[in-house]
ZATI-55531 format. One record per residue (C-alpha): x, y, z; residue in three letters. Coordinates in steps of 0.05 Angstrom, whole numbers, plus 32768, in hexadecimal, padded with zeros to 4 digits. Layout:
   xx   yy   zz residu
    X    Y    Z    ALA
...
! end
This chain:
   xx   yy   zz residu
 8000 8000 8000    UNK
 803A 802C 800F    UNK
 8031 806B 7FDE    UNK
 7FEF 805D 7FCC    UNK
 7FC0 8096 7FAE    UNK
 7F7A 8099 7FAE    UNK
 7F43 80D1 7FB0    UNK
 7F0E 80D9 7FF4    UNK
 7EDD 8108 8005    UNK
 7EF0 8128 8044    UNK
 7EA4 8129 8060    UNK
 7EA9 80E0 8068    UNK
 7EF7 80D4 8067    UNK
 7EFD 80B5 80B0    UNK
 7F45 80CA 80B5    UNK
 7F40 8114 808E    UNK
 7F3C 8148 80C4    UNK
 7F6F 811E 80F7    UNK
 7FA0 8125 80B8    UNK
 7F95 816E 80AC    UNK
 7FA0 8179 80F4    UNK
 7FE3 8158 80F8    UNK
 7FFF 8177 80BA    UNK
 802D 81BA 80C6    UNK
 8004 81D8 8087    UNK
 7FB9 81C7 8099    UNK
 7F8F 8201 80A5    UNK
 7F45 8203 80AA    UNK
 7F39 8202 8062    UNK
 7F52 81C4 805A    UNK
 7F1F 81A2 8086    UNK
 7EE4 8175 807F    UNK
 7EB8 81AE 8096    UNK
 7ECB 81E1 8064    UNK
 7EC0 81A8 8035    UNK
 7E7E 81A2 8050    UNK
 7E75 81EE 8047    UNK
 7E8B 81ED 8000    UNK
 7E6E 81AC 7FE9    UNK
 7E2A 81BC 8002    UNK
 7E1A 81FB 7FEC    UNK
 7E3B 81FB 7FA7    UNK
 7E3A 81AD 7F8C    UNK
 7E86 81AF 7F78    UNK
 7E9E 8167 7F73    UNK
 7ED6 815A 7FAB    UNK
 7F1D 8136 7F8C    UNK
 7F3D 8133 7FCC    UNK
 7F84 8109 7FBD    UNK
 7FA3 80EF 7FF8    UNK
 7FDF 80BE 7FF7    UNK
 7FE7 8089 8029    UNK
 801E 8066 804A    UNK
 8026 8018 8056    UNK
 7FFA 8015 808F    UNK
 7FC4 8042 8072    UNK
 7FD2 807E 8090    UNK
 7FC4 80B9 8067    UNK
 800B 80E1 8053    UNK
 8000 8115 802B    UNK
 7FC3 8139 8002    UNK
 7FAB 8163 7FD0    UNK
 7F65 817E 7FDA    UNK
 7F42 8190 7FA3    UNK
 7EFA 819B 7F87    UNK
 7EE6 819F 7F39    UNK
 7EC3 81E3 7F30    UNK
 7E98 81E2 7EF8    UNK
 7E7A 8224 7EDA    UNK
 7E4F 823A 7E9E    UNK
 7E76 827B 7EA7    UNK
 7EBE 8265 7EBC    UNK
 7EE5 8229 7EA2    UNK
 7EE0 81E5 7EC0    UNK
 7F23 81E4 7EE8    UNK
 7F37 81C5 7F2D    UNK
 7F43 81E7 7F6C    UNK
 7F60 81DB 7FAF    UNK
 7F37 8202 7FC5    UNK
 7EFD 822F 7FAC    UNK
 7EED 826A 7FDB    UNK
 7F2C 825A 8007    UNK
 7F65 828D 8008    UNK
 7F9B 8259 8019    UNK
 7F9B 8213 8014    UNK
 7FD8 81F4 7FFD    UNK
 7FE4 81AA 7FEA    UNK
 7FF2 8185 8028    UNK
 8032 8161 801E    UNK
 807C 8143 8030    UNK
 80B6 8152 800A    UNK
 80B2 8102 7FE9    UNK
 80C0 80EC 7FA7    UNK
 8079 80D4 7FAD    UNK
 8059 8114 7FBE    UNK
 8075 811E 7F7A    UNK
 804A 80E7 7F63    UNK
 800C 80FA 7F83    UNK
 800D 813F 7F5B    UNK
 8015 811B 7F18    UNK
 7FD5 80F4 7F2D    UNK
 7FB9 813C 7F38    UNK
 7FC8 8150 7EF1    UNK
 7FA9 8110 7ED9    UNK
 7F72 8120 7EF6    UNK
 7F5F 815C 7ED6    UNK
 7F66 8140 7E96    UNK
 7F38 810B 7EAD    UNK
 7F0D 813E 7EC1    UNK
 7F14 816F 7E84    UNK
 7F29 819C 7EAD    UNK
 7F4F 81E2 7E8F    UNK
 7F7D 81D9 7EC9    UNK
 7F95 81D1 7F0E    UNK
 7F98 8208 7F38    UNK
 7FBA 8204 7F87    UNK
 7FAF 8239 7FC1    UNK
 7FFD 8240 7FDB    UNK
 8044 821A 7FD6    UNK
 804A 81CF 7FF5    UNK
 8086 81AD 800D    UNK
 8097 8193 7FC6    UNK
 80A8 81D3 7F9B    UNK
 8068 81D9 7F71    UNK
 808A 81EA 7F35    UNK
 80BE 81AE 7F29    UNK
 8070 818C 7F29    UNK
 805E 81B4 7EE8    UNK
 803D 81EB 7F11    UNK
 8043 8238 7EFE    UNK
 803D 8278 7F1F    UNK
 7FF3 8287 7F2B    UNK
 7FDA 82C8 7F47    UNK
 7FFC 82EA 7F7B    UNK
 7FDC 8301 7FBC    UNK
 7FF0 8325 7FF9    UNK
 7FE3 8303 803B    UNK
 7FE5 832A 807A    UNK
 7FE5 8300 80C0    UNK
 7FF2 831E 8102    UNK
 8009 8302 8133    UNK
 7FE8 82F3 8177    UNK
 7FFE 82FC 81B8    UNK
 7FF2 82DB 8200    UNK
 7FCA 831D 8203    UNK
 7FA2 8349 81D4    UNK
 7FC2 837E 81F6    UNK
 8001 836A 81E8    UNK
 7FEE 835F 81A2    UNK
 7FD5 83AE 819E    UNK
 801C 83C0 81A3    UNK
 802F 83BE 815B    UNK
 7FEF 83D9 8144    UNK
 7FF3 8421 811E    UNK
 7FDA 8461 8139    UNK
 7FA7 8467 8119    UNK
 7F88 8425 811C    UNK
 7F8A 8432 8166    UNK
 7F62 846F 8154    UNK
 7F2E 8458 812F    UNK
 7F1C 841D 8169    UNK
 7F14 845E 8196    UNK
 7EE9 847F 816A    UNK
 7EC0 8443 8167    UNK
 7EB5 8435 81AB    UNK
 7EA6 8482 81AF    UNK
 7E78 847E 8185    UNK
 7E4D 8449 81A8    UNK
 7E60 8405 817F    UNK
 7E5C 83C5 81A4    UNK
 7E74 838C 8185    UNK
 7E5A 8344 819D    UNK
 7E65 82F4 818E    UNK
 7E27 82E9 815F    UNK
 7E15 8299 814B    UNK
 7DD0 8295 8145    UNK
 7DBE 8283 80FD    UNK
 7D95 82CB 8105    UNK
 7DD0 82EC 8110    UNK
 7DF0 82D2 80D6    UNK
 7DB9 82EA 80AE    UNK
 7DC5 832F 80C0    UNK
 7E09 831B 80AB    UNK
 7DF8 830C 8069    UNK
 7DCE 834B 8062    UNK
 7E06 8373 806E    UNK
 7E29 8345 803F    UNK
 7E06 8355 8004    UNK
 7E03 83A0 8011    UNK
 7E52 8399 800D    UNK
 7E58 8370 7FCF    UNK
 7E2F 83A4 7FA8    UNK
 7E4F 83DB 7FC4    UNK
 7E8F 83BB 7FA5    UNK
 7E6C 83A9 7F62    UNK
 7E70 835C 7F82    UNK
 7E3D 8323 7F74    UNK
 7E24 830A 7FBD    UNK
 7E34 82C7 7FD3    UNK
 7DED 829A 7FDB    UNK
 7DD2 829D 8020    UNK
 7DDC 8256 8024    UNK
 7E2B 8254 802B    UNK
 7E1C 8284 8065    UNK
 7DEB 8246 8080    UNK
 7E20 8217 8072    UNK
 7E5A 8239 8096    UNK
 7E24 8247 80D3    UNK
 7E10 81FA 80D2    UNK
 7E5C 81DA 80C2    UNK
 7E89 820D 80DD    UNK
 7E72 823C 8117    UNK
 7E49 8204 813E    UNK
 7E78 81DB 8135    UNK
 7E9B 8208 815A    UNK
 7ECA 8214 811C    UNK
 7EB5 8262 8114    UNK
 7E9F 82A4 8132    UNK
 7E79 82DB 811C    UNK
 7E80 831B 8135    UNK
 7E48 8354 812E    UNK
 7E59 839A 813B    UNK
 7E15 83C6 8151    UNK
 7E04 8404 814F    UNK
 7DC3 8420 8175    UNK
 7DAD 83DA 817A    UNK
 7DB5 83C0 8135    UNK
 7DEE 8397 810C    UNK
 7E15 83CE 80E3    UNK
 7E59 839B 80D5    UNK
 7E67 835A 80E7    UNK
 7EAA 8329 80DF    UNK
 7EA9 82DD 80C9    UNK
 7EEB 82B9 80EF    UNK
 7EF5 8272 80DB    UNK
 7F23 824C 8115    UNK
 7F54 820D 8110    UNK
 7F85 81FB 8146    UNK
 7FAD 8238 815A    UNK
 7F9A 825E 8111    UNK
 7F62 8296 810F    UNK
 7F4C 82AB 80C6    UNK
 7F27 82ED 80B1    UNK
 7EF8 82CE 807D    UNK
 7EC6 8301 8078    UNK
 7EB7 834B 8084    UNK
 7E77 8374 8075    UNK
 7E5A 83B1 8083    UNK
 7E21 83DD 807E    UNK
 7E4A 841A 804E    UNK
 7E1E 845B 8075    UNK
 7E43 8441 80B4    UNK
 7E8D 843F 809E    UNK
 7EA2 8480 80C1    UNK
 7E91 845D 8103    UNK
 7ED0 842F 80F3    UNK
 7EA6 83F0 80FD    UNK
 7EDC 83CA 80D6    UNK
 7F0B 83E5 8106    UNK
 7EE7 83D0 8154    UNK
 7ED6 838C 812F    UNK
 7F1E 8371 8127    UNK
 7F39 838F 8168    UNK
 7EFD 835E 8184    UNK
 7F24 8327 8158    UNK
 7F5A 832F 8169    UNK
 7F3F 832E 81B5    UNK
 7F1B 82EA 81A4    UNK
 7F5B 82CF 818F    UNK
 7F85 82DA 81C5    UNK
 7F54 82C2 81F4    UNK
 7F49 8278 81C9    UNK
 7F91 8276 81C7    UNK
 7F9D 8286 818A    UNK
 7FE7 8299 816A    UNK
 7FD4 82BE 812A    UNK
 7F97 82DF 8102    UNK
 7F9E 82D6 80B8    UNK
 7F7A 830F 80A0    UNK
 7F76 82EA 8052    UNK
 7F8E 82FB 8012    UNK
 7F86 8340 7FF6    UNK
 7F96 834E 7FA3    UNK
 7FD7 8374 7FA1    UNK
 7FBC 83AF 7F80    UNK
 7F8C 83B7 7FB6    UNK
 7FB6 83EB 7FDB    UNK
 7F7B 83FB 800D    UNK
 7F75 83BE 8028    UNK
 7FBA 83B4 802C    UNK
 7FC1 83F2 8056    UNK
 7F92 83E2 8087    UNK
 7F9F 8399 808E    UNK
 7FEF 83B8 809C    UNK
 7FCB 83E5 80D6    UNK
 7FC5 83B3 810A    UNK
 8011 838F 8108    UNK
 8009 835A 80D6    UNK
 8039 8335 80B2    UNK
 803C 833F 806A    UNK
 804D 8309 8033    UNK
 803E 82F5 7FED    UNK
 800D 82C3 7FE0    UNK
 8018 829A 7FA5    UNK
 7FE1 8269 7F83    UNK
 8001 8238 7F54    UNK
 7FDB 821E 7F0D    UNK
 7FEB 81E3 7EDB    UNK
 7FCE 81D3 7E9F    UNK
 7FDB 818F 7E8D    UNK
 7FED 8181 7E48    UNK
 7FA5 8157 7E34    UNK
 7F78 8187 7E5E    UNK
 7F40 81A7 7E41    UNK
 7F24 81ED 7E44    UNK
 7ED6 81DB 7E65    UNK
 7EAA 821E 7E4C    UNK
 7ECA 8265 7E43    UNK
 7EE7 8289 7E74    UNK
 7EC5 82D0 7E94    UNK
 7EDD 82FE 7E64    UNK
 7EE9 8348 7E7E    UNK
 7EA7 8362 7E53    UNK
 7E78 8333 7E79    UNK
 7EA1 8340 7EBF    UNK
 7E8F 8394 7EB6    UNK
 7E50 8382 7EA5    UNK
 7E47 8352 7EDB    UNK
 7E65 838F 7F0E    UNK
 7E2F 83C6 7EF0    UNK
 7DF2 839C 7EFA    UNK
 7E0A 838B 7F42    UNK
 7E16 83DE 7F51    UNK
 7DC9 83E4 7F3A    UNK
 7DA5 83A8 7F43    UNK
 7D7B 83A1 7F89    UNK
 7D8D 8372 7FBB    UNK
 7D5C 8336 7FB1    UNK
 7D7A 833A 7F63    UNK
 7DBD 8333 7F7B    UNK
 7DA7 82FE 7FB1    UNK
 7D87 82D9 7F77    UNK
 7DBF 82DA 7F4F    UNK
 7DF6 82CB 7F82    UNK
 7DD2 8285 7F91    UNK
 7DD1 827E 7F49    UNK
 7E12 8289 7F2A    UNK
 7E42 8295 7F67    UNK
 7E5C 824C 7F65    UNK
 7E81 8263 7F19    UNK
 7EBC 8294 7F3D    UNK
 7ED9 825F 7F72    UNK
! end
């Protein structure tokens, strides 16, 4: 058996999540409940490849899902809607192996190509892999204390959790699946303000079921005169805290919502123990974000995904061009919000 290869689905993989959490590079997008996240509200098909030793232990892994898309190309991903989630592997002639099983597999598929979410312990590129996009990735690091933490934070982030407080925002632990609605309102009113397409309510039902009852998540609601103005989605896993998701309501901005909300993150991850925040992947042109996520002491690095076409693939439909994508971004800025809602749950599952 030693080396062997094979493909599971992690919802019903006995051994899955006891592997991620006993490999130096699993994070909580690698386990069975993201999978269950991902898999239930957009029907991808999961290609998890795992490699086991002689006494059946799983070694390594690449975990994937084929994303298919009327308006995107049929490709695989490890994975869709997670910033980072590199191949989980040892630096073995076999992990080798396992990632020419990968490429077979998109040609089995008919798959465009492969794409992966960060470097493994084999160098991607002696495995036929390219540069992909580049991201930055800002992380900061967490003290035994929040306090401690607030140390390297900026001036004026400092001065914009002041004004908050000032201004009478409270900021509370919110897991009811009503709270999470108010989430997703706020949600929407962000993507359009952006020119975004909505994700469908039910991925926010989905991380509520699979995630934050399973004690996996935390969302974080910031009021004002008694009603939700911003809230903050935090996905856990072992000693990691992610930023996954951020809205706001955009007539409330100047009460630095944003601001009080990941001081109270940072706060909740000092006090679960927690040694970093990984505030996710922001587009390098995006020099605002960039800014602020450098405001509160984070660590800044590049984020590189890695693609490969094998020779044999096949291109699945035609990719979003950048006519249909303006398009696209003008009837989000002007359509109402049950439009957008509607077509979210329709087409959303096309941009993993």
């Amino acid at each position: 058996m030693a080396g062997e290869i094979s493909v599971v689905d992690p919802r019903t993989c006995p051994d899955w999540d006891a592997f991620v959490d006993s490999h130096p590079d699993g994070n909580v997008f690698h386990t069975s409940g993201w999978a269950r996240v991902l898999l239930g509200t957009y029907k991808y098909r999961p290609l998890y490849h795992v490699r086991r030793d002689d006494s059946g232990a799983i070694r390594s892994a690449v975990a994937l899902m084929q994303v298919d898309g009327r308006l995107t190309t049929r490709r695989l991903v490890g994975l869709p809607f997670s910033d980072v989630c590199p191949p989980l592997l040892e630096s073995t002639g076999e992990d080798a192996e396992l990632l020419s099983v990968v490429s077979r597999a998109a040609v089995a598929a008919g798959a465009s190509h492969v794409e992966l979410r960060g470097p493994g312990a084999v160098p991607l590129d002696s495995a036929g892999f390219g540069g992909g996009q580049a991201f930055y990735q800002h992380i900061i690091p967490i003290a035994a204390s929040a306090e401690e933490t607030a140390k390297g934070f900026h001036s004026s982030a400092r001065r914009a959790i002041r004004k908050a407080e000032r201004e009478g925002l409270s900021v509370r632990e919110a897991n009811s699946l009503d709270d999470m609605r108010e989430f997703y309102r706020l949600t929407v009113l962000t993507r359009k303000k952006h020119g975004l397409l909505p994700q469908p309510w039910r991925f926010f039902a989905n991380v509520h079921r699979h995630m934050i009852e399973a004690g996996a998540g935390h969302l974080l609601l910031a009021d004002f005169e008694g009603r939700p103005i911003a809230g903050d989605l935090l996905l856990r896993f072992r000693d990691q805290m992610v930023y996954k998701f951020n809205a706001s309501d955009p007539r409330f901005l100047n009460l630095r919502p944003n601001n009080i909300l990941l001081w109270q993150a940072i706060q909740l991850s000092a006090s679960l123990g927690c040694r970093s925040l990984d505030l996710g992947r922001c587009d390098t042109e995006n020099e605002g974000l960039r800014r602020f996520k450098l405001l509160w002491g984070s660590d800044e690095k590049t984020l590189r995904y890695y693609t490969h076409a094998p020779a044999g693939a096949t291109n699945g439909s035609l990719p979003l061009g950048a006519l249909p994508q303006s398009l696209l971004t003008l009837f989000v800025k002007l359509a109402p919000g049950y439009a957008l809602r509607g077509m979210g749950s329709a087409i959303y599952h096309n941009f993993g």
